[in-house]
Jmol script that loads the backbone (N, CA, C; Angstrom):
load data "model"
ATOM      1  N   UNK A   1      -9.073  16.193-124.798  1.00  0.00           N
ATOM      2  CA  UNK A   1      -9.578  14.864-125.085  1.00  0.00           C
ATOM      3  C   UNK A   1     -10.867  14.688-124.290  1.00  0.00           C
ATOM      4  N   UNK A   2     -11.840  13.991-124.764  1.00  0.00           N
ATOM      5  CA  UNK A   2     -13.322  13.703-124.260  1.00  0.00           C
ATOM      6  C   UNK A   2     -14.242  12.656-124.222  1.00  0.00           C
ATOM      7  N   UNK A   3     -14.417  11.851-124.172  1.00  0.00           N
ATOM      8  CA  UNK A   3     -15.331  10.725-124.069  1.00  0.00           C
ATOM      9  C   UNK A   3     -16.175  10.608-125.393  1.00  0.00           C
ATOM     10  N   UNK A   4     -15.466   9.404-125.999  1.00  0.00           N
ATOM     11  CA  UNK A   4     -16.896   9.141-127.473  1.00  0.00           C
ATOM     12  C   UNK A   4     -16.333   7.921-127.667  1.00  0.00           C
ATOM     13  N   UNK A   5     -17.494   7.105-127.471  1.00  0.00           N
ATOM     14  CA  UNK A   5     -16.623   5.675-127.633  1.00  0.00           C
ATOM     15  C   UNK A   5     -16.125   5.375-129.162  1.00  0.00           C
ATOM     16  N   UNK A   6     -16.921   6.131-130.091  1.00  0.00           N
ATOM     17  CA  UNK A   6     -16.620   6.117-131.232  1.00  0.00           C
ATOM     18  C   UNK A   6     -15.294   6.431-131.630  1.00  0.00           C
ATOM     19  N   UNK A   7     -14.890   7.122-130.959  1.00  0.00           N
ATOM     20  CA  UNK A   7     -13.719   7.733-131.310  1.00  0.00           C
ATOM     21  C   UNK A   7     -12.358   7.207-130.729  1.00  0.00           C
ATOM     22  N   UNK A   8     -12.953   6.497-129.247  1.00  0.00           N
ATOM     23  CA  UNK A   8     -11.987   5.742-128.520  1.00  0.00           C
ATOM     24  C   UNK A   8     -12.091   4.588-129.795  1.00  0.00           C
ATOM     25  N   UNK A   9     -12.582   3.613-130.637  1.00  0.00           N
ATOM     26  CA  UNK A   9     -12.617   2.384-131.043  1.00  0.00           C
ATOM     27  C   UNK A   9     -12.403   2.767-131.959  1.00  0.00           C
ATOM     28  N   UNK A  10     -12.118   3.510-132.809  1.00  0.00           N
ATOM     29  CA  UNK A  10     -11.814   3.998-133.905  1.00  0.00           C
ATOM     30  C   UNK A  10      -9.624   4.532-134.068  1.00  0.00           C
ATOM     31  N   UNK A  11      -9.450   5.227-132.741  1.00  0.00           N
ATOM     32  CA  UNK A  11      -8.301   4.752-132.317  1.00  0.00           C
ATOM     33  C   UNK A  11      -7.731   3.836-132.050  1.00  0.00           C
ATOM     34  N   UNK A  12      -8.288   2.966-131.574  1.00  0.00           N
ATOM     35  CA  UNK A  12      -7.913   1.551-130.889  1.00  0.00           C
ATOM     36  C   UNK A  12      -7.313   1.028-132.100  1.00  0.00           C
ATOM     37  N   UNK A  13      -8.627   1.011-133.259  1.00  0.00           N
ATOM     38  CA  UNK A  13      -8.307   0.530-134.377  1.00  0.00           C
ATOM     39  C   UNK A  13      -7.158   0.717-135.198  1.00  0.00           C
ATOM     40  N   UNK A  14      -7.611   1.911-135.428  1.00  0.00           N
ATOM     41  CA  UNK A  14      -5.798   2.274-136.044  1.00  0.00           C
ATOM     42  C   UNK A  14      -4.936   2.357-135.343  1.00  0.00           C
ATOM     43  N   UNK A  15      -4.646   2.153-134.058  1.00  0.00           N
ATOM     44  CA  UNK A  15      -3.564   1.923-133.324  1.00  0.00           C
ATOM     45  C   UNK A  15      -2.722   0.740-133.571  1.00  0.00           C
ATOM     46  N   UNK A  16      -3.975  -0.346-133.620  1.00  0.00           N
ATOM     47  CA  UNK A  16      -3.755  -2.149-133.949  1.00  0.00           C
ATOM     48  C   UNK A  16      -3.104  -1.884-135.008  1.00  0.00           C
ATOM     49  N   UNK A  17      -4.112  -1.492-136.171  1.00  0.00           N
ATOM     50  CA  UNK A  17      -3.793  -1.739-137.304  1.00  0.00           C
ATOM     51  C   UNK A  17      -2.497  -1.507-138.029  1.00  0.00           C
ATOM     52  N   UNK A  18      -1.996   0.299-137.226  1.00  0.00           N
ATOM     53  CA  UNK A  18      -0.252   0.294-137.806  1.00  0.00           C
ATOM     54  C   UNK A  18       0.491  -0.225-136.848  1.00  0.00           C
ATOM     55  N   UNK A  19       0.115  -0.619-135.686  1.00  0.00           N
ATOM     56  CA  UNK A  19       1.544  -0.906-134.618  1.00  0.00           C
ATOM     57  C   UNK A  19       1.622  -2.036-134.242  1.00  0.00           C
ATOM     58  N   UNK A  20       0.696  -3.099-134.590  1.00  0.00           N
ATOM     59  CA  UNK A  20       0.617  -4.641-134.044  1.00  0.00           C
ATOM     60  C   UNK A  20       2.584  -5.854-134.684  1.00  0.00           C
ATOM     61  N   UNK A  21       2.724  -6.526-133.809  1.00  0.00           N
ATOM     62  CA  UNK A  21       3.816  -6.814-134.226  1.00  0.00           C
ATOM     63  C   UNK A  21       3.234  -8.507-134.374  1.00  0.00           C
ATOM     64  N   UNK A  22       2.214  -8.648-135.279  1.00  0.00           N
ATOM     65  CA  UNK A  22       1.906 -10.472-135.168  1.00  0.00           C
ATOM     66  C   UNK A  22       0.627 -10.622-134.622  1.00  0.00           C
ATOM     67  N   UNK A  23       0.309 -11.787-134.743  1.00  0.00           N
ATOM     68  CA  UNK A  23      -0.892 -12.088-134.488  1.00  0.00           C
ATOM     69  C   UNK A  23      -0.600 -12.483-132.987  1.00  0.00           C
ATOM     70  N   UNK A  24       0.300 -12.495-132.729  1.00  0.00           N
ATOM     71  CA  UNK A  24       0.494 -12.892-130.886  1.00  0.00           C
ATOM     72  C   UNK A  24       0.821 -11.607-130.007  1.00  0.00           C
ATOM     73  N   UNK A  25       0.597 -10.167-130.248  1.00  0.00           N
ATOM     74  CA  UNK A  25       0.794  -9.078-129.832  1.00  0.00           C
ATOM     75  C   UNK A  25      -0.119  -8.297-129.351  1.00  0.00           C
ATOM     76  N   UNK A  26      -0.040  -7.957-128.190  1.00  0.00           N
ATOM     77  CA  UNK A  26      -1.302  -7.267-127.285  1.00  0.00           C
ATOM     78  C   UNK A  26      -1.524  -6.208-128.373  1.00  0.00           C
ATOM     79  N   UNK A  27      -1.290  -5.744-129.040  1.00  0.00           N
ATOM     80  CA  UNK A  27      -1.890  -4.959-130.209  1.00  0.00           C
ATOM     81  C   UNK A  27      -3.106  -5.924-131.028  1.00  0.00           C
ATOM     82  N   UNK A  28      -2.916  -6.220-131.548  1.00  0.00           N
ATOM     83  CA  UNK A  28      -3.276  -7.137-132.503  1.00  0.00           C
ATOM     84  C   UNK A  28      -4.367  -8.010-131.708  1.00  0.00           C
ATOM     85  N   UNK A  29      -4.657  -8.201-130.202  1.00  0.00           N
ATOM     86  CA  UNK A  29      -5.885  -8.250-129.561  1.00  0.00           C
ATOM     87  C   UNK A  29      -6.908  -7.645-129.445  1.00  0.00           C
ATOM     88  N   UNK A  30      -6.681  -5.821-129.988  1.00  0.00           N
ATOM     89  CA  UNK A  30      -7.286  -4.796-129.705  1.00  0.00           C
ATOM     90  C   UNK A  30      -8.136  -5.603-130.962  1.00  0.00           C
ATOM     91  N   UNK A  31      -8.095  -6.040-131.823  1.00  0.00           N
ATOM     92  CA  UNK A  31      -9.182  -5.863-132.804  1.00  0.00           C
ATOM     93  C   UNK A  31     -10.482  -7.467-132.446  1.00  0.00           C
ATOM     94  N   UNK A  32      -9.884  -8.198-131.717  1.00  0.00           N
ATOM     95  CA  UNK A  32     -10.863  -9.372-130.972  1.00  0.00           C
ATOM     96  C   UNK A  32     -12.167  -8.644-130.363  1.00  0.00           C
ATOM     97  N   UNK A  33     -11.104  -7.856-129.378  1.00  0.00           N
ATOM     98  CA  UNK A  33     -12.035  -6.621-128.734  1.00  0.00           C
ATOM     99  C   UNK A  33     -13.191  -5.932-128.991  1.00  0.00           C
ATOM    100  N   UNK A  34     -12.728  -5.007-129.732  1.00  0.00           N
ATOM    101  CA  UNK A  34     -13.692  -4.276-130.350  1.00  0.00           C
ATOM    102  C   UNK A  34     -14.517  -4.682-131.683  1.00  0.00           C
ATOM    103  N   UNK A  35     -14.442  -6.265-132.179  1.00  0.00           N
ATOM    104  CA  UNK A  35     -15.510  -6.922-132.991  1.00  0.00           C
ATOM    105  C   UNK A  35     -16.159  -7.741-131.829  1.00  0.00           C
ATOM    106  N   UNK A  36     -15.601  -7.835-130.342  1.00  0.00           N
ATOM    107  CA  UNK A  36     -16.596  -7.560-129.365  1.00  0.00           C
ATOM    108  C   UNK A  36     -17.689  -6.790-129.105  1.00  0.00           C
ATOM    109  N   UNK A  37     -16.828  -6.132-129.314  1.00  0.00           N
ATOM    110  CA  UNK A  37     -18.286  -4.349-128.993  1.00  0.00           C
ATOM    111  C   UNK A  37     -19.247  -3.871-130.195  1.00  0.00           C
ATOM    112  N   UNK A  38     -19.166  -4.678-131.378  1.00  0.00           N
ATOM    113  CA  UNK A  38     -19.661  -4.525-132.431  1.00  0.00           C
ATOM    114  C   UNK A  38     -18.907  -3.825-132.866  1.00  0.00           C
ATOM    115  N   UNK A  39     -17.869  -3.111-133.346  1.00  0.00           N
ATOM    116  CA  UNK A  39     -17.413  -2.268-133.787  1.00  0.00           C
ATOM    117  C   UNK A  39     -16.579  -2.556-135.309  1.00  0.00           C
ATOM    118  N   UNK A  40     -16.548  -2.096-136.263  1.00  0.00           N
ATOM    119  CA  UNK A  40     -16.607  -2.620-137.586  1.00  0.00           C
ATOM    120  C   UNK A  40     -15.844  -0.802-138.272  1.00  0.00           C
ATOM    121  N   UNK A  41     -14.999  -0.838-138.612  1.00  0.00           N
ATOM    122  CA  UNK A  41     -14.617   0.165-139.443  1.00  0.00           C
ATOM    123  C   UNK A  41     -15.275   0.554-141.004  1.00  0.00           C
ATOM    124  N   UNK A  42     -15.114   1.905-141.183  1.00  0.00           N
ATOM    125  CA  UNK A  42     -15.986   2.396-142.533  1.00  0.00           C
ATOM    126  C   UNK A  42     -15.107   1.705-143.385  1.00  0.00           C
ATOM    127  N   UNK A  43     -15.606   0.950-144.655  1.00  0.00           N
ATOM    128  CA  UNK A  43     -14.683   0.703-145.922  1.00  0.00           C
ATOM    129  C   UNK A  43     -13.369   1.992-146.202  1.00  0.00           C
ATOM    130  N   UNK A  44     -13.821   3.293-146.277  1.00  0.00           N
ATOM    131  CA  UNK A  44     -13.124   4.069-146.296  1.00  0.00           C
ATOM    132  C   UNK A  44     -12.105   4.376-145.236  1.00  0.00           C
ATOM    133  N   UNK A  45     -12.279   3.679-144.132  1.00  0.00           N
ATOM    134  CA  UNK A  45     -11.094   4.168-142.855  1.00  0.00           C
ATOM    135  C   UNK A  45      -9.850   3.736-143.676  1.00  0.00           C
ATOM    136  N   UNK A  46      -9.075   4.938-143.158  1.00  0.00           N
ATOM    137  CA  UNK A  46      -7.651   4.692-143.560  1.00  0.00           C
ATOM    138  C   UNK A  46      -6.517   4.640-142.518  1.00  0.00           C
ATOM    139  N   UNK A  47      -7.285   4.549-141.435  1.00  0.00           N
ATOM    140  CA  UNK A  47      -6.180   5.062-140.309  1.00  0.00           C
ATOM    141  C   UNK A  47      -6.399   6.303-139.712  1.00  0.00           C
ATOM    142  N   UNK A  48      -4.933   6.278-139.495  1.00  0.00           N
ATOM    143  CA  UNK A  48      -4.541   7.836-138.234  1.00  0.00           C
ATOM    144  C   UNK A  48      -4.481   9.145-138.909  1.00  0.00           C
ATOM    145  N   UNK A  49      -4.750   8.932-140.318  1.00  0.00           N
ATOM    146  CA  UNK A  49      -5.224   9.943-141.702  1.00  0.00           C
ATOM    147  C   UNK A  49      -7.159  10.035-141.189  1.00  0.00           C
ATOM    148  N   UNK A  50      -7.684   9.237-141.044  1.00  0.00           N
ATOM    149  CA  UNK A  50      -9.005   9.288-140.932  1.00  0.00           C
ATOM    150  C   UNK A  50      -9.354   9.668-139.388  1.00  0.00           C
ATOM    151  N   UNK A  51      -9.124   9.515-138.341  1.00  0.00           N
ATOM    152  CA  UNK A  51      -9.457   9.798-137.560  1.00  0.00           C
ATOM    153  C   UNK A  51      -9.652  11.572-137.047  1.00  0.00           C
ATOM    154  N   UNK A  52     -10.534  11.785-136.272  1.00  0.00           N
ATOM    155  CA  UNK A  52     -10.754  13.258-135.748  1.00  0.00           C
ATOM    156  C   UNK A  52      -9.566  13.688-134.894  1.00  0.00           C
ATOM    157  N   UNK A  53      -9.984  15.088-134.753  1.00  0.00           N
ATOM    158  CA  UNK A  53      -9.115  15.512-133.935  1.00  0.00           C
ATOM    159  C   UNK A  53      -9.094  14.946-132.161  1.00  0.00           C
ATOM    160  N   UNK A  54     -10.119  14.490-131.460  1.00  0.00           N
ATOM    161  CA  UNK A  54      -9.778  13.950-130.737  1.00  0.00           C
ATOM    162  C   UNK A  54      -9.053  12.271-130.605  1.00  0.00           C
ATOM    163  N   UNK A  55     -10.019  11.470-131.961  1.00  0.00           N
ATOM    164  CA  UNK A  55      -9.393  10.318-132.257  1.00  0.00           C
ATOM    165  C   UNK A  55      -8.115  10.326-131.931  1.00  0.00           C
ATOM    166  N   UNK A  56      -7.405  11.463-133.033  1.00  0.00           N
ATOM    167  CA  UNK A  56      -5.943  11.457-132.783  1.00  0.00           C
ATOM    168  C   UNK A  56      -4.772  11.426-131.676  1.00  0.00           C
ATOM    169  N   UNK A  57      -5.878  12.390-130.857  1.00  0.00           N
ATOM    170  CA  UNK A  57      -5.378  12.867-129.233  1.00  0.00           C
ATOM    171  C   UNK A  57      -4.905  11.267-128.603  1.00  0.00           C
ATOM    172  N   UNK A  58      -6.424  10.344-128.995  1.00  0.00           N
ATOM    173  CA  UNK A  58      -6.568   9.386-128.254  1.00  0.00           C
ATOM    174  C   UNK A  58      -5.171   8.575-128.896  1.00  0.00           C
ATOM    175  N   UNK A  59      -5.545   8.237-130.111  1.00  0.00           N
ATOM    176  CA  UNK A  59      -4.276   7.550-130.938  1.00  0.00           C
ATOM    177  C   UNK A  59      -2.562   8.008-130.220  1.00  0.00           C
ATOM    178  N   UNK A  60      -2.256   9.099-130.533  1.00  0.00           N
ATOM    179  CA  UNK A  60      -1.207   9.908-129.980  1.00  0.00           C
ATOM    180  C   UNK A  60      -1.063   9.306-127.945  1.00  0.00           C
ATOM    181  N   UNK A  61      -2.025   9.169-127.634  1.00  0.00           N
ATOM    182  CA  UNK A  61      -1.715   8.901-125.891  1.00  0.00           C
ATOM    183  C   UNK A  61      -1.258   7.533-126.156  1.00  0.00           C
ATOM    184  N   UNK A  62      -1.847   5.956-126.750  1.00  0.00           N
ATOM    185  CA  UNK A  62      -1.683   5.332-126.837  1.00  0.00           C
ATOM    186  C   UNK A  62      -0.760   4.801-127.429  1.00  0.00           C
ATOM    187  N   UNK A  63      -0.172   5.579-128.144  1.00  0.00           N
ATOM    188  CA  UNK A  63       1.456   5.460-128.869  1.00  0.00           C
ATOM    189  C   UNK A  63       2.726   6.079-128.260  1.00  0.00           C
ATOM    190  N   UNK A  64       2.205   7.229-126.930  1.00  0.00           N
ATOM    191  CA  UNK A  64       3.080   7.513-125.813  1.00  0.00           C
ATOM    192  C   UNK A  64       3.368   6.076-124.723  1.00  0.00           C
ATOM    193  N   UNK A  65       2.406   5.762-124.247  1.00  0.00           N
ATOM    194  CA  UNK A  65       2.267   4.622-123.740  1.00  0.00           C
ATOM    195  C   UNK A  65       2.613   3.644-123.901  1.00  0.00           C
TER     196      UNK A  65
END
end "model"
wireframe off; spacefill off
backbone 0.3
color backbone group
């Protein structure tokens, strides 16, 4: 795993996106966040299907956690 913020916010994202339980769930904050940071997903993102191989790494730690 390696440093790309792209790839960290791109996890984040699909992290929210399949695991959030409500709009009142520290999941489901992650996306306040990162339309903080400008961060805006491709029309085409599909998730933890779309992400890279480190994305995933990142995705995968954050779903250990």
């Amino acid at each position: 795993m390696y440093f790309d913020r792209f790839d960290i916010c791109e996890a984040f994202y699909a992290f929210a996106m399949e695991q959030h339980n409500g709009q009142n769930s520290k999941e489901y904050a992650y996306f306040g966040r990162l339309k903080k940071l400008g961060f805006r997903p491709s029309p085409l993102f599909k998730g933890y299907e779309s992400l890279n191989e480190n994305g995933k790494e990142i995705y995968n730690n954050l779903k250990d956690n």
